[in-house]
KOLGU-4560 file (N, C-alpha, C; in nm, 3 decimals, padded with zeros to 5 digits):
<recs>
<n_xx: 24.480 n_yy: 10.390 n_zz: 11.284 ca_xx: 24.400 ca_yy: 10.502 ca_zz: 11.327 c_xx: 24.270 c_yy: 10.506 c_zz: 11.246 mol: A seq: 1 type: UNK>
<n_xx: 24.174 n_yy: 10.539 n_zz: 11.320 ca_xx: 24.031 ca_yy: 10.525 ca_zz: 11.269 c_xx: 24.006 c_yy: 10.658 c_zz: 11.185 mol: A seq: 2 type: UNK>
<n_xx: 23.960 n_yy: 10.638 n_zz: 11.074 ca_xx: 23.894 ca_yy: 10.812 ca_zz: 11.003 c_xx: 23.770 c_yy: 10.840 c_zz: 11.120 mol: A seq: 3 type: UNK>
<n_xx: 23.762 n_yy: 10.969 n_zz: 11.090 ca_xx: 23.654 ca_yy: 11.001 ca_zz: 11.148 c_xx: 23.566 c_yy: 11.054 c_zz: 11.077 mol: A seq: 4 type: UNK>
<n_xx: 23.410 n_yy: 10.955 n_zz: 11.097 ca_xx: 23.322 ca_yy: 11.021 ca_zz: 11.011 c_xx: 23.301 c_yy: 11.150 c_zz: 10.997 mol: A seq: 5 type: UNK>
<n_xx: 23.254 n_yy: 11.185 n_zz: 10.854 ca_xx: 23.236 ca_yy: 11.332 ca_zz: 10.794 c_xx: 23.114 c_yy: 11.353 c_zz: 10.873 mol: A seq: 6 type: UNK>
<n_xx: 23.091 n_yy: 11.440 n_zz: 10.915 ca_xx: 22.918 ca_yy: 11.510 ca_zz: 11.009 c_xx: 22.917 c_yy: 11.652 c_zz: 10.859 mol: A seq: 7 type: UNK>
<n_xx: 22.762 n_yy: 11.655 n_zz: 10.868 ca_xx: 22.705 ca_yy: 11.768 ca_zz: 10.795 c_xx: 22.578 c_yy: 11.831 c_zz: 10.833 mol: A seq: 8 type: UNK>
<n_xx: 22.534 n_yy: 11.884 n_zz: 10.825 ca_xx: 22.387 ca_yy: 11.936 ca_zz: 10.842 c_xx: 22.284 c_yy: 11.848 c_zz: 10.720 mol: A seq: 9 type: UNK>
<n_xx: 22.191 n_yy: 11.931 n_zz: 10.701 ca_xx: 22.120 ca_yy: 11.854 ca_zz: 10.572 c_xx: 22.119 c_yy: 11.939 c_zz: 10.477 mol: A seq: 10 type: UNK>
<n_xx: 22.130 n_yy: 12.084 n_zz: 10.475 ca_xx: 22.182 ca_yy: 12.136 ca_zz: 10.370 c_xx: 22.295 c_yy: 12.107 c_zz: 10.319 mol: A seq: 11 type: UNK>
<n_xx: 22.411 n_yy: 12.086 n_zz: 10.378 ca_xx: 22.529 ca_yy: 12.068 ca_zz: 10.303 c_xx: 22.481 c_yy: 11.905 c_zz: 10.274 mol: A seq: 12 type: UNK>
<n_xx: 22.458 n_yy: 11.820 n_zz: 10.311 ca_xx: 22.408 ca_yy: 11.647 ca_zz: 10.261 c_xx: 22.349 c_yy: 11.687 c_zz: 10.172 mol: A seq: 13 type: UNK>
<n_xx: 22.219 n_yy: 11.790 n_zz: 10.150 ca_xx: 22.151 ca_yy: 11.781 ca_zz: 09.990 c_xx: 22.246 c_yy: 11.829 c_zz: 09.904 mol: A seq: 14 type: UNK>
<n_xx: 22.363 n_yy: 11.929 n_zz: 09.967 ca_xx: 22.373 ca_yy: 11.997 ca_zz: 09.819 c_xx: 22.513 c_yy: 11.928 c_zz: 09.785 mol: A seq: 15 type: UNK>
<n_xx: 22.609 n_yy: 11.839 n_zz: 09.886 ca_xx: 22.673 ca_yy: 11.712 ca_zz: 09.786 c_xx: 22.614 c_yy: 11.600 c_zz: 09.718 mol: A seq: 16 type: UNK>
<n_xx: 22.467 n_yy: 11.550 n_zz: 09.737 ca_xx: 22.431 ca_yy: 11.470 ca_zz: 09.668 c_xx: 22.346 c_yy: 11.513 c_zz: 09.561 mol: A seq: 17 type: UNK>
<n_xx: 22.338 n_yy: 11.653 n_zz: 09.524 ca_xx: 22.245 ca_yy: 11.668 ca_zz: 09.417 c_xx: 22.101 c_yy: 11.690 c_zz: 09.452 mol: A seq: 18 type: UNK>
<n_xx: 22.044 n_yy: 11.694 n_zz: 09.568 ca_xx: 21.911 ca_yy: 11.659 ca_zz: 09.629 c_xx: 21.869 c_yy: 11.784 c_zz: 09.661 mol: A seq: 19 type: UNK>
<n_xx: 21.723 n_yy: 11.761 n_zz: 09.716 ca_xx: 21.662 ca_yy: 11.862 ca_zz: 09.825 c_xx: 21.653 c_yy: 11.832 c_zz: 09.957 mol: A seq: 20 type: UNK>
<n_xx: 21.643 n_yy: 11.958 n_zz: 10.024 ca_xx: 21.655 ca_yy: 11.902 ca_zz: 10.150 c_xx: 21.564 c_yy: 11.820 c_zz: 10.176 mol: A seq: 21 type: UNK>
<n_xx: 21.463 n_yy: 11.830 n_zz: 10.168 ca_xx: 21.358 ca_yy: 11.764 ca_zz: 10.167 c_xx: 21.336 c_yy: 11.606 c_zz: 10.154 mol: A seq: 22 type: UNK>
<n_xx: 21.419 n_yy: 11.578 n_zz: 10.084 ca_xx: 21.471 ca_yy: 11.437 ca_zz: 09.999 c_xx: 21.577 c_yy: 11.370 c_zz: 10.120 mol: A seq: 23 type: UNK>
<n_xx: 21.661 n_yy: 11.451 n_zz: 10.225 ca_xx: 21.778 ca_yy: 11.411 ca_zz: 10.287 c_xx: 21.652 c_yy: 11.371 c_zz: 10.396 mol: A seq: 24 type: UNK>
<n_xx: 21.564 n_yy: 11.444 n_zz: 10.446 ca_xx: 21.518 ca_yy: 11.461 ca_zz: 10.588 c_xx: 21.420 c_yy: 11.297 c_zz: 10.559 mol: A seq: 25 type: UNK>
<n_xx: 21.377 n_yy: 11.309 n_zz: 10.408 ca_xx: 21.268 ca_yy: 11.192 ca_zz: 10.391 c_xx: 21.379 c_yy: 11.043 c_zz: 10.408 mol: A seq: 26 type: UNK>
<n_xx: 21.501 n_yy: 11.043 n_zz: 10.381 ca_xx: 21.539 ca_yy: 10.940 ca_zz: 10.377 c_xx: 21.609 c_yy: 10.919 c_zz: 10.528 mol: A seq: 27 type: UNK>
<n_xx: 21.641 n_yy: 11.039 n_zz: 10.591 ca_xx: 21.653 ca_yy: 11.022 ca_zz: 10.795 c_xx: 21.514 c_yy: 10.924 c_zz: 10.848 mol: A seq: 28 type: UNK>
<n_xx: 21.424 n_yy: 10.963 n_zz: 10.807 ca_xx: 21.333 ca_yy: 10.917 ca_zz: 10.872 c_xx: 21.271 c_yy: 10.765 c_zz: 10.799 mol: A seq: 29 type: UNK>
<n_xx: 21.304 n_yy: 10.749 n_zz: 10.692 ca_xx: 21.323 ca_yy: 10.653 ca_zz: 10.666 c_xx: 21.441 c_yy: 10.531 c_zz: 10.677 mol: A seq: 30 type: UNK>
<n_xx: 21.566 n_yy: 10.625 n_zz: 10.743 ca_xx: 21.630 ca_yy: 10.521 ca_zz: 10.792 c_xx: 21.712 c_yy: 10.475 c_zz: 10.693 mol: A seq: 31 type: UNK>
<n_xx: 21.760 n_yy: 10.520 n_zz: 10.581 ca_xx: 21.850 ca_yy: 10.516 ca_zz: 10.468 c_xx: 21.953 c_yy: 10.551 c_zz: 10.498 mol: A seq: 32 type: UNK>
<n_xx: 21.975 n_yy: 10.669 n_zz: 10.577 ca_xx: 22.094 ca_yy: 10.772 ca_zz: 10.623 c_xx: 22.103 c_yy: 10.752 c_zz: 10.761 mol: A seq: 33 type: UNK>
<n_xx: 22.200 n_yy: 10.771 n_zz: 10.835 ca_xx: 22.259 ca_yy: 10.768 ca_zz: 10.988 c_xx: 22.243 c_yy: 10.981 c_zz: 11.017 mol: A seq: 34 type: UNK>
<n_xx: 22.189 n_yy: 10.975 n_zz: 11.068 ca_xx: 22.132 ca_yy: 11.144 ca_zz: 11.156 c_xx: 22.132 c_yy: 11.109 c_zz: 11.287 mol: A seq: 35 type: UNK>
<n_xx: 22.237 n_yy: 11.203 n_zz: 11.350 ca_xx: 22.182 ca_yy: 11.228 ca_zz: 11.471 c_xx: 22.107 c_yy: 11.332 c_zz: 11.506 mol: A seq: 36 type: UNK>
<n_xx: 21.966 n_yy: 11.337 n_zz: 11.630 ca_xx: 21.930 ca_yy: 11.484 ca_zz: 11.629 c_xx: 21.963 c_yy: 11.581 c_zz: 11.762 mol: A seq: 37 type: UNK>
<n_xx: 22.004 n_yy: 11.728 n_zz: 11.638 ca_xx: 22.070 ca_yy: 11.802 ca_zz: 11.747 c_xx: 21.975 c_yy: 11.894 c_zz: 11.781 mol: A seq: 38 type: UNK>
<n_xx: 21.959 n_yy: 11.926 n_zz: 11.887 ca_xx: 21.866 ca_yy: 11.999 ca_zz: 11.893 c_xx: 21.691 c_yy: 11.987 c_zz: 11.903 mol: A seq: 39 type: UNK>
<n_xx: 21.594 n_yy: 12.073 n_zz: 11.877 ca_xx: 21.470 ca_yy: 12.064 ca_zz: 11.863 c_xx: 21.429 c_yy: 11.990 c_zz: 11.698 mol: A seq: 40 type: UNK>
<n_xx: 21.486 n_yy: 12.040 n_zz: 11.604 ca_xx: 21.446 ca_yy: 11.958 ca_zz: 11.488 c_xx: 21.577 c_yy: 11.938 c_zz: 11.396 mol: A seq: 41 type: UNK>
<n_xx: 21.651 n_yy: 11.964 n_zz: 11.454 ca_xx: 21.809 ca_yy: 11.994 ca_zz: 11.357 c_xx: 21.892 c_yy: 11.846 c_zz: 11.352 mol: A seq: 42 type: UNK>
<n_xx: 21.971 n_yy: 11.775 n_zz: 11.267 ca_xx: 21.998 ca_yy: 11.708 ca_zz: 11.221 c_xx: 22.167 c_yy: 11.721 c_zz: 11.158 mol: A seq: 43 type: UNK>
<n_xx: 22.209 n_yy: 11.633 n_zz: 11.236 ca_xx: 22.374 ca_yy: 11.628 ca_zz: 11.200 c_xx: 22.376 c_yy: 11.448 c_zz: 11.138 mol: A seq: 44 type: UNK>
<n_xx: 22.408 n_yy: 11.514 n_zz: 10.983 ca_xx: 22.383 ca_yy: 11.332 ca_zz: 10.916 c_xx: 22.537 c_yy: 11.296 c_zz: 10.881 mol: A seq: 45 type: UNK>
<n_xx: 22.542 n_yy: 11.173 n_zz: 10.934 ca_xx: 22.685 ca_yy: 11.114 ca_zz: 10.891 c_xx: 22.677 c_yy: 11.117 c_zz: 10.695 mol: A seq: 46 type: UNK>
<n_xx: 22.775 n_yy: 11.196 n_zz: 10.631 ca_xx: 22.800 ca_yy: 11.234 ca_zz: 10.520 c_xx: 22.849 c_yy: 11.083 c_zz: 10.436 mol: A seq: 47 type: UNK>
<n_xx: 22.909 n_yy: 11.015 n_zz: 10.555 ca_xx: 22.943 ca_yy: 10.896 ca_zz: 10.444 c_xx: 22.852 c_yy: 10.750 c_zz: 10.492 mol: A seq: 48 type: UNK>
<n_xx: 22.744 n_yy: 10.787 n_zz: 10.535 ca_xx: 22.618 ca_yy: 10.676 ca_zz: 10.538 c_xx: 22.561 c_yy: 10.713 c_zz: 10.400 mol: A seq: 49 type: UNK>
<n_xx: 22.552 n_yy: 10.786 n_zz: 10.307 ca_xx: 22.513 ca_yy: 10.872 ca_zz: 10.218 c_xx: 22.563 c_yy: 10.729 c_zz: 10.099 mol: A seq: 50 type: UNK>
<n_xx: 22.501 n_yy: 10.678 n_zz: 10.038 ca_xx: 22.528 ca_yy: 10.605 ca_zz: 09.854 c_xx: 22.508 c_yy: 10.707 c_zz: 09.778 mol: A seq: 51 type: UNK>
<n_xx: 22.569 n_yy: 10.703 n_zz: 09.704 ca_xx: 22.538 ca_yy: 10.761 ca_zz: 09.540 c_xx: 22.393 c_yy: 10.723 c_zz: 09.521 mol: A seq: 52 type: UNK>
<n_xx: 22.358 n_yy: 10.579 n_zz: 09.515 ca_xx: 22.257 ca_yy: 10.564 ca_zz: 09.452 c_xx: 22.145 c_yy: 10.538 c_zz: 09.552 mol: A seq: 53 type: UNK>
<n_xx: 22.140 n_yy: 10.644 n_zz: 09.668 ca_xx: 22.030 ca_yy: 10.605 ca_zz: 09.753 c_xx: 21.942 c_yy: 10.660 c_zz: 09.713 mol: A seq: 54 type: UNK>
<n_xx: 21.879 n_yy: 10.691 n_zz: 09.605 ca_xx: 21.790 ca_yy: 10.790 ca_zz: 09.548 c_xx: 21.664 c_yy: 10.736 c_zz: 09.558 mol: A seq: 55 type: UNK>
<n_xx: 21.552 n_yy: 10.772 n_zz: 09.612 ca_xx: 21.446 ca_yy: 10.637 ca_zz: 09.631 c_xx: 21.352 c_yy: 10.596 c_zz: 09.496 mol: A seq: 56 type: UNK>
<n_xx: 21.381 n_yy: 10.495 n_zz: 09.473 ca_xx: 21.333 ca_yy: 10.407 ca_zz: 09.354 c_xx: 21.172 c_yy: 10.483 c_zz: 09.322 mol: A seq: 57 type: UNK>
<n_xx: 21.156 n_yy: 10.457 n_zz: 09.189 ca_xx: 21.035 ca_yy: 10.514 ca_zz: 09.194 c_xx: 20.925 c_yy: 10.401 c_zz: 09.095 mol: A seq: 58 type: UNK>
<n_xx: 20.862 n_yy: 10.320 n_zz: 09.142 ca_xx: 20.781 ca_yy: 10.216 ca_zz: 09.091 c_xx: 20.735 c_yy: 10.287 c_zz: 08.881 mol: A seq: 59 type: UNK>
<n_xx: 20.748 n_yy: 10.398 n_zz: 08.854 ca_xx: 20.697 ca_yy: 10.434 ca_zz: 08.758 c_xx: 20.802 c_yy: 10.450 c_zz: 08.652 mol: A seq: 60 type: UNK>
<n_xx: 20.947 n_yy: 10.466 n_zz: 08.704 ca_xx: 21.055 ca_yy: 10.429 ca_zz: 08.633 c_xx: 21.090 c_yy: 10.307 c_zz: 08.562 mol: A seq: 61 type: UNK>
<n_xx: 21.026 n_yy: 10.176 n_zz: 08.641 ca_xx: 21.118 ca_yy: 10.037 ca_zz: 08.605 c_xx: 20.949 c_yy: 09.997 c_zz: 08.443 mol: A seq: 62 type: UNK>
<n_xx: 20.826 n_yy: 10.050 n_zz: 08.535 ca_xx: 20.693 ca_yy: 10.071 ca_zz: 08.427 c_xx: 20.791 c_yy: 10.115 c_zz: 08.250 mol: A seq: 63 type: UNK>
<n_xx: 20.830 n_yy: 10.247 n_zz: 08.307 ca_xx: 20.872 ca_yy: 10.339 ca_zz: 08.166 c_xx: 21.020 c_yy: 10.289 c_zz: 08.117 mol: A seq: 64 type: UNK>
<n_xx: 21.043 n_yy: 10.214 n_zz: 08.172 ca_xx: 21.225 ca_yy: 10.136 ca_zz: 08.124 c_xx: 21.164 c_yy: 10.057 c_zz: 08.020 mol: A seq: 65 type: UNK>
<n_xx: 21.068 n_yy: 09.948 n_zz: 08.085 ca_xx: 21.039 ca_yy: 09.814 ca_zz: 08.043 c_xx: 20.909 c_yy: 09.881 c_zz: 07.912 mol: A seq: 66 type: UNK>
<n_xx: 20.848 n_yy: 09.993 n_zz: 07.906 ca_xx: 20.773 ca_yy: 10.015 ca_zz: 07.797 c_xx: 20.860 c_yy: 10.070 c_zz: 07.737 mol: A seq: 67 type: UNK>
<n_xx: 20.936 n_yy: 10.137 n_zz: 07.719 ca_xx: 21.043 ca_yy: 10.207 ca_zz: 07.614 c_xx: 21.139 c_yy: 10.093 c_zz: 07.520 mol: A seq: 68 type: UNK>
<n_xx: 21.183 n_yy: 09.992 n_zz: 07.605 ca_xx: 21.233 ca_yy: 09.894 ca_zz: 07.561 c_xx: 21.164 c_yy: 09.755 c_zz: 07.485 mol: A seq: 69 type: UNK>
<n_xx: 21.040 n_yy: 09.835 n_zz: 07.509 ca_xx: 20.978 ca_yy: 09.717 ca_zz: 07.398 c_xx: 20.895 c_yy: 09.871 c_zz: 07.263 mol: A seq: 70 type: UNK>
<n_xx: 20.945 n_yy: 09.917 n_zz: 07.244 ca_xx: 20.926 ca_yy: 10.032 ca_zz: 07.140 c_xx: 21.021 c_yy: 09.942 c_zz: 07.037 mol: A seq: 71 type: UNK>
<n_xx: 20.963 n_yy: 09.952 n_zz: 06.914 ca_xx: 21.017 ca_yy: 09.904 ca_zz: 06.825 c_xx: 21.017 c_yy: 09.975 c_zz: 06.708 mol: A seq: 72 type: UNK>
<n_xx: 21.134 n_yy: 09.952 n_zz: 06.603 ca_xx: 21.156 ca_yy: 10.041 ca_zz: 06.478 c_xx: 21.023 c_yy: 10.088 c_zz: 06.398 mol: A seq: 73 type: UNK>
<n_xx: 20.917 n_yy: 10.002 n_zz: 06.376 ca_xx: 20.803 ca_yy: 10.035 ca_zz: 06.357 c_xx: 20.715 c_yy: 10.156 c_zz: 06.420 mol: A seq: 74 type: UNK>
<n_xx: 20.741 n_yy: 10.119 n_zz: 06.586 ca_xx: 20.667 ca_yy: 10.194 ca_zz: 06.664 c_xx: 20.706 c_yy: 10.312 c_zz: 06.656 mol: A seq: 75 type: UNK>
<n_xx: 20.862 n_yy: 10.340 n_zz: 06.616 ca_xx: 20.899 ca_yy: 10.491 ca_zz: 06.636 c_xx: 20.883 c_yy: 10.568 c_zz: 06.513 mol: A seq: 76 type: UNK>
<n_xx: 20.864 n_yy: 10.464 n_zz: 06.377 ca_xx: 20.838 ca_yy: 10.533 ca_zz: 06.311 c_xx: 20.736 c_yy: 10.554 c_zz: 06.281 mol: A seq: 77 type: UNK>
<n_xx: 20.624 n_yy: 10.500 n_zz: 06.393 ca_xx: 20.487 ca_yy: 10.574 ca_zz: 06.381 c_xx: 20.480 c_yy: 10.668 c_zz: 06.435 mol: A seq: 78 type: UNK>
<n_xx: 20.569 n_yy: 10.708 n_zz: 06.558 ca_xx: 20.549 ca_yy: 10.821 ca_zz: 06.651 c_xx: 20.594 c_yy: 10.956 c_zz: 06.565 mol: A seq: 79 type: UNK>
<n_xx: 20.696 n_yy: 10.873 n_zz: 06.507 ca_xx: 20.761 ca_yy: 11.008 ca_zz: 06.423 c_xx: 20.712 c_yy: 11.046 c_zz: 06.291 mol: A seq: 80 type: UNK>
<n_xx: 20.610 n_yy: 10.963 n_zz: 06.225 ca_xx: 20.462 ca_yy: 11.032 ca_zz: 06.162 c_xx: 20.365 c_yy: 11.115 c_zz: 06.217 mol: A seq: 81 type: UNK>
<n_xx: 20.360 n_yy: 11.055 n_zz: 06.349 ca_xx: 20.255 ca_yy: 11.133 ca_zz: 06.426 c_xx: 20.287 c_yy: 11.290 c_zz: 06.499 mol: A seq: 82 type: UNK>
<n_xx: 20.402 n_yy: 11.303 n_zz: 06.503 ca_xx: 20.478 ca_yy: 11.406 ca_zz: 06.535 c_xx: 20.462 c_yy: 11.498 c_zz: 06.475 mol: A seq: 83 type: UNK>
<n_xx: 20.520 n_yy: 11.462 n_zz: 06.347 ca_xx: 20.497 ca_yy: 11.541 ca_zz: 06.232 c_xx: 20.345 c_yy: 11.600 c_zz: 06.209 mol: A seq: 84 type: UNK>
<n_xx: 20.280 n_yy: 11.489 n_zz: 06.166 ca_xx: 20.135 ca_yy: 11.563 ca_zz: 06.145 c_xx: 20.074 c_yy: 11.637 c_zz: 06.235 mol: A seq: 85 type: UNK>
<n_xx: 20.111 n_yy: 11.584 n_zz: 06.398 ca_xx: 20.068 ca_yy: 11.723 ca_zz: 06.485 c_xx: 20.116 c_yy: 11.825 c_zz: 06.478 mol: A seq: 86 type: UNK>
<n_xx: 20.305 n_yy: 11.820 n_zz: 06.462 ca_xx: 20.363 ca_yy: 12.005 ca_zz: 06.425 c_xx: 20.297 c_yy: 12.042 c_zz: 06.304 mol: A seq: 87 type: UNK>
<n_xx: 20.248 n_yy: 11.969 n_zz: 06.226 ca_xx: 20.170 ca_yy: 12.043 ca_zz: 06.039 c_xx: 20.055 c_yy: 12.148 c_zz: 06.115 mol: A seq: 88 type: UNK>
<n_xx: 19.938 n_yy: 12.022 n_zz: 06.174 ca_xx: 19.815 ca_yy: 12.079 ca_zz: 06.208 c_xx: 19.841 c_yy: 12.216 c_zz: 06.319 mol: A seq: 89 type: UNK>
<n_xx: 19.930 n_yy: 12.219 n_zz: 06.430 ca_xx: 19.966 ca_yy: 12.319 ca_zz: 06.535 c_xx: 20.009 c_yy: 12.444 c_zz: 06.475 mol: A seq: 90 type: UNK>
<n_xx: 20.070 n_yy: 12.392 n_zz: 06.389 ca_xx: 20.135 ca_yy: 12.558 ca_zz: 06.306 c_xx: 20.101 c_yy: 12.659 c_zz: 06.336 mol: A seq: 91 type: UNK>
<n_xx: 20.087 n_yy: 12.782 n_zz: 06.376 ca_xx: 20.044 ca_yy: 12.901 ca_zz: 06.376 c_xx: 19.947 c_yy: 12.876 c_zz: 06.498 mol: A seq: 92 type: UNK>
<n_xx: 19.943 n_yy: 12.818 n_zz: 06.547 ca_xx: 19.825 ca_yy: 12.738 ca_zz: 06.719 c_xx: 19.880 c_yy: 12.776 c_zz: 06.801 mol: A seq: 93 type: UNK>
<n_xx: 19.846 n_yy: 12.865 n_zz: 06.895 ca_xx: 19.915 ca_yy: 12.913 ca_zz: 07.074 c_xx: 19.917 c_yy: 12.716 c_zz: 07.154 mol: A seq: 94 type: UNK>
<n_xx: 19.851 n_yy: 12.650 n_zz: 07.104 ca_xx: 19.850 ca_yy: 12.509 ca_zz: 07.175 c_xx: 19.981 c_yy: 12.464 c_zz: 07.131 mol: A seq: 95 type: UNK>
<n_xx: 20.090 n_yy: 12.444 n_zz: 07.291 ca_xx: 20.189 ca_yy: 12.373 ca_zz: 07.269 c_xx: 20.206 c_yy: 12.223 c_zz: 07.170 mol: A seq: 96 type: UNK>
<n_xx: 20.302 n_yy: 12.178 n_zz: 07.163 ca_xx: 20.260 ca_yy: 12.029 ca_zz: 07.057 c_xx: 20.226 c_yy: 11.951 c_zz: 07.198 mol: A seq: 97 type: UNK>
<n_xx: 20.333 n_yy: 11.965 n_zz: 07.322 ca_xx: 20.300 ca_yy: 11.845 ca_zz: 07.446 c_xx: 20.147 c_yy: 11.849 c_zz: 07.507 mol: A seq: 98 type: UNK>
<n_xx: 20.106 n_yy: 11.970 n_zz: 07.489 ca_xx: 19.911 ca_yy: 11.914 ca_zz: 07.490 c_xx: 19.886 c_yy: 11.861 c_zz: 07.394 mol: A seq: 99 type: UNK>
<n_xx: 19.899 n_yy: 11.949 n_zz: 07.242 ca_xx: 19.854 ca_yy: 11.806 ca_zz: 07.152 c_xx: 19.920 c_yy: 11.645 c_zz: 07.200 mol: A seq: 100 type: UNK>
<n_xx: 19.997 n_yy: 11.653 n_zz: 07.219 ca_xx: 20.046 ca_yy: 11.523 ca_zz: 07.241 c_xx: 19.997 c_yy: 11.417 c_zz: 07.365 mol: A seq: 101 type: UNK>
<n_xx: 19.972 n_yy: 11.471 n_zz: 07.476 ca_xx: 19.892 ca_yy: 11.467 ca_zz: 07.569 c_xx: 19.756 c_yy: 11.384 c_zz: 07.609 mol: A seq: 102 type: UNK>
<n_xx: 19.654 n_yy: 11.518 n_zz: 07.473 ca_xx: 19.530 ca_yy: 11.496 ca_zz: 07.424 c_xx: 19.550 c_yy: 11.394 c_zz: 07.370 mol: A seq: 103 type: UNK>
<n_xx: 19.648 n_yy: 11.377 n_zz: 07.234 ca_xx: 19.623 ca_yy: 11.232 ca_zz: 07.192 c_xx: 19.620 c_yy: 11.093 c_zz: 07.301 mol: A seq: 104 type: UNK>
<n_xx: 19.689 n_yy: 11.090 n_zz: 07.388 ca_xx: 19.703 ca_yy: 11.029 ca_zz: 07.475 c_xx: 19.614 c_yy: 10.955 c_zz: 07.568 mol: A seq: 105 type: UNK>
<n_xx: 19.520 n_yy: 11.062 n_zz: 07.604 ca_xx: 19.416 ca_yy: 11.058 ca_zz: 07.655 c_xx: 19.344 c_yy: 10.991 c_zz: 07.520 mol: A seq: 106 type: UNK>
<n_xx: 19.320 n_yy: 11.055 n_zz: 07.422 ca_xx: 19.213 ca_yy: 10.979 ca_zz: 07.339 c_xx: 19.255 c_yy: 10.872 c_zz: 07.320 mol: A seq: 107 type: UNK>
<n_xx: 19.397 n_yy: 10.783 n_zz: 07.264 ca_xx: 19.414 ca_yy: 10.657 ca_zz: 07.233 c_xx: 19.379 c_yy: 10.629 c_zz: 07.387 mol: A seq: 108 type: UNK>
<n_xx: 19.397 n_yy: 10.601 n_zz: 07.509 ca_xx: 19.374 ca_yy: 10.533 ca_zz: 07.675 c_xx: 19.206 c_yy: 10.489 c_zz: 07.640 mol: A seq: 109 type: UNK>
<n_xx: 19.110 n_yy: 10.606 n_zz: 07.574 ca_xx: 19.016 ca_yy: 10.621 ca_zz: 07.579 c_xx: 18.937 c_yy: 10.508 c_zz: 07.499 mol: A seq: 110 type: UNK>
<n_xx: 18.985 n_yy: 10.534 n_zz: 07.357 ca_xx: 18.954 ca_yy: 10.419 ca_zz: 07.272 c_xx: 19.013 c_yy: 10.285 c_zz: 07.373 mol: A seq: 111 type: UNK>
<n_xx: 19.093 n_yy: 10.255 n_zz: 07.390 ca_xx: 19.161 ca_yy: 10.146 ca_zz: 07.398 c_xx: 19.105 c_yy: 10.086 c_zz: 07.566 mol: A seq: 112 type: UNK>
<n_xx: 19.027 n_yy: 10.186 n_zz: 07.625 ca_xx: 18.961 ca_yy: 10.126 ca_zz: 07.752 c_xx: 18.823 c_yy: 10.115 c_zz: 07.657 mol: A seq: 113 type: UNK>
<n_xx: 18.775 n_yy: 10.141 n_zz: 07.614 ca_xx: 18.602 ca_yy: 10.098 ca_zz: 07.501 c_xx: 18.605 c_yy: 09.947 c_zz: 07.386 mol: A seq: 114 type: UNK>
<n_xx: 18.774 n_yy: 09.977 n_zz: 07.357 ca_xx: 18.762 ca_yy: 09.830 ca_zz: 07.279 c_xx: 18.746 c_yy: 09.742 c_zz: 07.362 mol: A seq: 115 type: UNK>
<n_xx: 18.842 n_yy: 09.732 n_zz: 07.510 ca_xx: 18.811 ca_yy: 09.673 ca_zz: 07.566 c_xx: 18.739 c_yy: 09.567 c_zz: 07.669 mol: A seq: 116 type: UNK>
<n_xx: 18.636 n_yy: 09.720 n_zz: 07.649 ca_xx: 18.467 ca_yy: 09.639 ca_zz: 07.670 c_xx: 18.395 c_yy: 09.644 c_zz: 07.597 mol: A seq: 117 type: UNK>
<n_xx: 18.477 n_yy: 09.612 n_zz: 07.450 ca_xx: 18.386 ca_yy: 09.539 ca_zz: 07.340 c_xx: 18.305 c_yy: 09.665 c_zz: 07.236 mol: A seq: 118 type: UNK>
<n_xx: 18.343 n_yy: 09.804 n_zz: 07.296 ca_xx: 18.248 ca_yy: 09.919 ca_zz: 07.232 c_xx: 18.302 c_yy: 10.004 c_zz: 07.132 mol: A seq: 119 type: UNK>
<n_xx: 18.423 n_yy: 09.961 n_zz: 07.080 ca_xx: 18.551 ca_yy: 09.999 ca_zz: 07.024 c_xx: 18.476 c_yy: 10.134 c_zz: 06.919 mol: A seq: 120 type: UNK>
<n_xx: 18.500 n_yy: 10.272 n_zz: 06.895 ca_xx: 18.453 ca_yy: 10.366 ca_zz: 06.797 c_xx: 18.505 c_yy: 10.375 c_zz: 06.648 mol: A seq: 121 type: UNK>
</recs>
């Protein structure tokens, strides 16, 4: 005897996978998920076309894997100098540390696009 597939709406599909609806309807139309449509815009999605890991990849994740993993004992213990001296200087400052942190950010990108055309400060 055959199971019979689970049917759901897309609210109940987002809220067993953790998602938004928004996220269920983007991957119908992308064709990740099996939906049939009922109705004018309504959507009955087969519940077990659904992966765990259909989550759509995000090109800026595998970027921040592969830079984190080349962080080295050195590097963190520069960050964690630099940390420090920004919570010293912020002290008593309405400026969160993640703008200071931010700002720095922007300024090292800044330097480091000027060395690169040779104008280094």
């Amino acid at each position: 005897m055959m199971d019979t597939p689970r049917k759901g709406t897309v609210a109940e599909a987002a809220a067993e996978f953790g998602v938004a609806e928004q996220t269920v309807r983007h991957w119908i139309r992308g064709g990740r998920i099996s939906a049939e449509l009922i109705g004018n815009r309504r959507y009955m999605v087969d519940l077990d076309s659904i992966a765990v890991d259909i989550a759509p990849a995000d090109p800026r994740r595998d970027a921040l894997v592969l830079a984190l993993q080349a962080i080295t004992a050195d590097d963190t213990a520069a960050m964690e100098d630099l940390a420090g001296r920004l919570s010293a200087a912020l002290e008593g400052s309405p400026l969160p540390f993640w703008m200071a942190w931010d700002a720095l950010g922007i300024y090292a990108r800044h330097n480091a696009h000027r060395a690169a055309e040779g104008r280094a400060a």
